[in-house]
C-alpha positions in Angstrom: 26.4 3.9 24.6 23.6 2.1 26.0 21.9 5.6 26.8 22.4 6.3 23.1 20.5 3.4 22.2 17.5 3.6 23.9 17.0 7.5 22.8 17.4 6.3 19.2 14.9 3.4 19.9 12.5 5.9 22.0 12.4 8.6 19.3 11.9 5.9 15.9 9.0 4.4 17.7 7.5 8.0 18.4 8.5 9.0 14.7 7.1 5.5 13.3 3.4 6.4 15.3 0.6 5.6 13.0 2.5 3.4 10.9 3.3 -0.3 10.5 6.2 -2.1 8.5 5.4 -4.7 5.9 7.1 -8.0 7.1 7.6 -9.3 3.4 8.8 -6.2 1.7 9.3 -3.9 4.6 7.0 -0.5 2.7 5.6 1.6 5.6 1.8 2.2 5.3 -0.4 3.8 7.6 -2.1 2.1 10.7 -6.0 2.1 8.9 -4.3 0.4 6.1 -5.3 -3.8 6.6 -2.8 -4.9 3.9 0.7 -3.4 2.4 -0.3 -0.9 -0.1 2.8 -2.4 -2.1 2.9 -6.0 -2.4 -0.7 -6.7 -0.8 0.2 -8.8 2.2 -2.0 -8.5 5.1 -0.9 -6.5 8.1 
């Protein structure tokens, strides 16, 4: 179970590469992106 876990972990951060997670509204935009493309808040 705990194996299971870290692969999912392992492979979302490898998928998610290049791209951050707005805090407030939680839109992915891409790493040269300084502010969500969506509700404007700064990275």
């Amino acid at each position: 179970m705990t194996r299971l876990l870290v692969f999912c972990l392992v492979c979302s951060a490898v998928l998610s590469a290049g791209v951050w997670y707005c805090s407030q509204c939680g839109h992915s935009n891409p790493d040269y992106e300084k502010q969500c493309n969506y509700c404007g808040k700064p990275k």
